[in-house]
C-alpha positions in Angstrom: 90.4 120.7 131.2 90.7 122.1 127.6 93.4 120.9 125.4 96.2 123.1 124.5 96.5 122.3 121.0 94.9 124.0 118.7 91.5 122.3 117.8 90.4 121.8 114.2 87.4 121.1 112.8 86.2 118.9 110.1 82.5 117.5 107.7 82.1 114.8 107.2 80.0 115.6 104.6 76.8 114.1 102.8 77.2 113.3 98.7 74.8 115.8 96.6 72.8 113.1 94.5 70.4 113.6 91.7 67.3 111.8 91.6 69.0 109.3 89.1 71.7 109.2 91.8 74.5 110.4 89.9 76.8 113.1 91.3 75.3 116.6 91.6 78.5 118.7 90.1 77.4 121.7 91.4 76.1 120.7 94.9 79.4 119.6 95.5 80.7 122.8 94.8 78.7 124.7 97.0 78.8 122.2 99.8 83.1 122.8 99.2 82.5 126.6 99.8 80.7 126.5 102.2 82.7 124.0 104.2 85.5 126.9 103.6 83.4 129.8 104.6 82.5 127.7 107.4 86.0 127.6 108.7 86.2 123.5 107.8 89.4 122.7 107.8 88.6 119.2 105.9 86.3 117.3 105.0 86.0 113.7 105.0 84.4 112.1 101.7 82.5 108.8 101.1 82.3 108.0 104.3 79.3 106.2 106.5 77.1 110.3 105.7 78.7 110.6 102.3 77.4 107.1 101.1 80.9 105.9 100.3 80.2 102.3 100.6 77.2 102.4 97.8 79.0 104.9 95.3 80.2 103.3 92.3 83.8 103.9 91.8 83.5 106.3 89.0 81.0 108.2 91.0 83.4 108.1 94.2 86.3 109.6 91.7 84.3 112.6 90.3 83.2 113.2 93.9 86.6 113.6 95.4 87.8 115.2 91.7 85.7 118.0 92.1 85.8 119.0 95.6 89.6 119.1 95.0 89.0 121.5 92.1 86.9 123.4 94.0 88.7 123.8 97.3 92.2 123.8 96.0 94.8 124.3 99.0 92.2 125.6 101.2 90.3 123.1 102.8 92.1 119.1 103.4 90.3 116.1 101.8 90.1 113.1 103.3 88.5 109.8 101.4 87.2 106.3 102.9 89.3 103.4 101.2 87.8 100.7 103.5 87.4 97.0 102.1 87.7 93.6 102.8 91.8 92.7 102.0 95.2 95.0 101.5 95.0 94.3 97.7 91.8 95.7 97.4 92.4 98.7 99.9 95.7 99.3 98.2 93.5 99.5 95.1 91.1 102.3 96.8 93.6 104.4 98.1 95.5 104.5 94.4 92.5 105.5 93.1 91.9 108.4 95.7 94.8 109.8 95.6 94.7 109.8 91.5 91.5 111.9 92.2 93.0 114.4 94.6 92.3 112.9 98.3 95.1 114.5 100.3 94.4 111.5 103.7 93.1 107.9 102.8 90.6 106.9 106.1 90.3 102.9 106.6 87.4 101.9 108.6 86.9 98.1 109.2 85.8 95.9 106.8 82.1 95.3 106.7 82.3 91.8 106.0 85.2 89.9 107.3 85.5 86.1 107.3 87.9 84.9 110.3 88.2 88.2 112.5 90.4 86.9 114.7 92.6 89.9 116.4 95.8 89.1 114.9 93.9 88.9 111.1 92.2 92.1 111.9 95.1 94.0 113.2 97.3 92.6 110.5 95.3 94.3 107.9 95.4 97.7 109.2 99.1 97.6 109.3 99.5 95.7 105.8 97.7 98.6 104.5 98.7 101.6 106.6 102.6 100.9 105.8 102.2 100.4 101.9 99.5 103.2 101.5 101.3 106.5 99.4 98.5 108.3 101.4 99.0 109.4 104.6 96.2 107.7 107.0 92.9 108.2 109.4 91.4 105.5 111.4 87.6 105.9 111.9 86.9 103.8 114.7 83.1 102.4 115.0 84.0 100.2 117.7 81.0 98.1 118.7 79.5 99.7 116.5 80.7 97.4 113.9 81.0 93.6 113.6 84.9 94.0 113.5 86.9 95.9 115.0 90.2 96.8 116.3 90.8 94.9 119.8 91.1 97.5 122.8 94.3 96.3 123.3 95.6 96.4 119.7 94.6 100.4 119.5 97.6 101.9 120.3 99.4 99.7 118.2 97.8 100.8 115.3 97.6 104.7 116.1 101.3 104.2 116.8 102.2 103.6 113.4 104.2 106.5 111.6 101.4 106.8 108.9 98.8 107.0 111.3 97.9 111.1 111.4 94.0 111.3 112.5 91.7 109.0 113.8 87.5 109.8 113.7 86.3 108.3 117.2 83.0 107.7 116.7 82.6 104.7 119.4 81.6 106.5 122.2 83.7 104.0 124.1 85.3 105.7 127.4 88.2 103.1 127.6 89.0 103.4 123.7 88.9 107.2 124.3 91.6 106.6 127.0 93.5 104.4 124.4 93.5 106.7 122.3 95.0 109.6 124.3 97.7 107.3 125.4 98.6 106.4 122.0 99.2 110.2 121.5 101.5 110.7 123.7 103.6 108.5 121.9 103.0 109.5 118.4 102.5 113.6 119.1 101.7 114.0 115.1 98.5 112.1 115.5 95.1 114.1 115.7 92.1 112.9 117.7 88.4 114.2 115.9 85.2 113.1 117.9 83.0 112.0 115.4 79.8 111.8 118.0 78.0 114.8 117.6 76.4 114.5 120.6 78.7 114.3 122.6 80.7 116.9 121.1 82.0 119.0 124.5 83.1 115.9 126.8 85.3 114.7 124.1 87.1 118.5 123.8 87.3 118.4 127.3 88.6 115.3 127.6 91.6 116.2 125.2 90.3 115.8 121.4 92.0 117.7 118.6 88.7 118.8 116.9 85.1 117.2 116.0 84.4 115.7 112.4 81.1 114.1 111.9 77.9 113.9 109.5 75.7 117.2 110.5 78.4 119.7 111.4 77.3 121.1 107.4 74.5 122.1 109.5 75.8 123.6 113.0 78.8 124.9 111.8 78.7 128.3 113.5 77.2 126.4 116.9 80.6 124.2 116.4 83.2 127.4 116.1 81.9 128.4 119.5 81.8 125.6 121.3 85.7 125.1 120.2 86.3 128.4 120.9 84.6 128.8 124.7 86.7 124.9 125.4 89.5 126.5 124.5 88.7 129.7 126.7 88.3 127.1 129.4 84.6 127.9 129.7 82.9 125.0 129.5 79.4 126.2 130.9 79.0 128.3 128.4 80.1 125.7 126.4 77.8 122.7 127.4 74.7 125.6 126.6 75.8 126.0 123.3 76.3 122.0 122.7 72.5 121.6 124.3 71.6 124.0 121.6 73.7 121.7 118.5 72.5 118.7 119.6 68.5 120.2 120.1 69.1 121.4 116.1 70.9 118.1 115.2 68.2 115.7 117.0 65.5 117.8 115.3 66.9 117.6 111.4 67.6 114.2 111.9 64.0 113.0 113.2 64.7 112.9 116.8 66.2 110.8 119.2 65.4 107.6 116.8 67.1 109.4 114.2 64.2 108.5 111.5 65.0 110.8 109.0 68.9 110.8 109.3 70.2 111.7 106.2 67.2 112.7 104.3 66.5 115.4 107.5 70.2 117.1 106.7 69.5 116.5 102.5 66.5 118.3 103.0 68.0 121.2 105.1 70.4 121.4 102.7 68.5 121.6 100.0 66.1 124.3 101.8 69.6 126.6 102.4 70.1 126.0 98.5 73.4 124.2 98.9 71.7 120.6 97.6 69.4 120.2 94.7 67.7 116.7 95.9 67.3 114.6 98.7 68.0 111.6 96.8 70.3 108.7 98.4 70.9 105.3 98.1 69.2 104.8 101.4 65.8 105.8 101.5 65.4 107.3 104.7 62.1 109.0 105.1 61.2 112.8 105.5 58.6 112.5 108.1 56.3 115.7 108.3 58.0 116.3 112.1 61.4 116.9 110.7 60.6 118.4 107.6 58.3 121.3 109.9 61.4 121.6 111.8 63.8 121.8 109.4 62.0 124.4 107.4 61.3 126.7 110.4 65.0 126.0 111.8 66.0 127.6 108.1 63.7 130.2 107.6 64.9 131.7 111.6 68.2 131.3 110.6 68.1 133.0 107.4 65.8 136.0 109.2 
């Protein structure tokens, strides 16, 4: 069953490099408009896609100063501020909102000494309470060392503060959580931020999807929203095989070899991007690239 909220739909997006890796100014325009011609209604910055966690600060400000110049009041922008203590997240979220972020996103901590549930939950809350940003949870789960205990989830998406939360666990019970946790704090807003499995999440009750290669699908990702909503999720599930056949093959199939590299080079091949460059060296296999190339040359015919 559809949910009867109005869904939403957000990038996360990737971060326009040169090949000295310095912010490409004007990729990050274009990548802005077209997330607004798109029908984005935010974007999420520096996040896992976006290479927040390798940016140098400067770079990380210019990003998020320039997509705010460039979008303006029409699109929402959302920045990661995850670290390691509250003084130090504190510090991130200051210097994201001096650049323009409207919603500070805390992740957890890649490296956390003494992850016990009570340290780990303590942080979140430490942080969400004093943060002049209003907050998103991205939630890794298992997919991360730490992470908030099951049972601690609705504690945390019950705090006032607390307005979105990207799900990218692919966790059935934290899913659950999560739902539950909305009925008691209606202003939250649940994004799926697996892109495969983009239609069982709608269904399910999600606000919206936000993840790394909706840039790339995001006329394939208006009509999926649009048929769940119209309660006709056949049609729906066709259009998602369709997504995820386009998302598997920019991304170097089902091993995802070329991740970010494959959606760099598509969009640098649909002239939003200038390079490919990253701070992770993924390769461009000859596989993906074919694909990639043909997928753009069909879709601009």
């Amino acid at each position: 069953m559809a949910s009867s909220r109005e869904m939403k739909l957000w990038s996360a997006l990737p971060t326009p490099l040169d090949s000295e890796l310095n912010i490409d100014v004007t990729g990050v325009e274009r990548t802005i408009i077209a997330s607004i011609e798109g029908g984005m209604t935010g974007v999420f910055l520096a996040g896992t896609c976006g290479e927040g966690p390798w940016l140098p600060e400067r770079a990380k400000a210019q990003l998020i100063q320039t997509a705010k110049a460039t979008a303006g009041n029409r699109l929402k922008i959302a920045a990661q501020v995850s670290d390691n203590s509250v003084p130090r997240i504190l510090e991130n979220i200051n210097r994201v909102a001096e650049a323009g972020a409207d919603i500070a996103v805390m992740a957890a901590p890649a490296t956390f000494i003494n992850a016990t549930p009570d340290r780990v939950v303590a942080l979140y809350i430490e942080a969400i309470n004093a943060s002049p940003l209003p907050m998103a949870i991205y939630d890794l789960g298992a997919h991360r060392p730490v992470m908030i205990p099951i049972d601690r989830l609705g504690e945390i998406y019950a705090l006032p503060n607390v307005v979105m939360a990207k799900d990218s666990s692919g966790d059935l019970d934290r899913r659950a959580e999560a739902l539950a946790a909305r009925e008691k704090n209606p202003g939250l807003r649940l994004f799926n931020g697996d892109e495969f499995r983009c239609v069982e999440y709608l269904e399910a009750g999600y606000d919206g999807c936000m993840f790394g290669g909706a840039i790339a699908v995001m006329p394939m990702l208006r009509k999926i929203v649009a048929l769940v909503v119209a309660g006709e999720g056949a049609a729906a599930r066709e259009v998602d095989a369709e997504m995820r056949r386009v998302l598997y093959g920019i991304y170097g199939g089902e091993l995802i070899a070329c991740w970010l590299t494959g959606l760099k080079h598509y969009l640098v091949q649909q002239g939003t991007f200038t390079s490919t460059a990253s701070f992770l060296g993924y390769p461009l296999t000859g596989e993906c690239r074919d694909f990639i190339d043909a997928f753009v040359s069909k879709s601009s015919g």
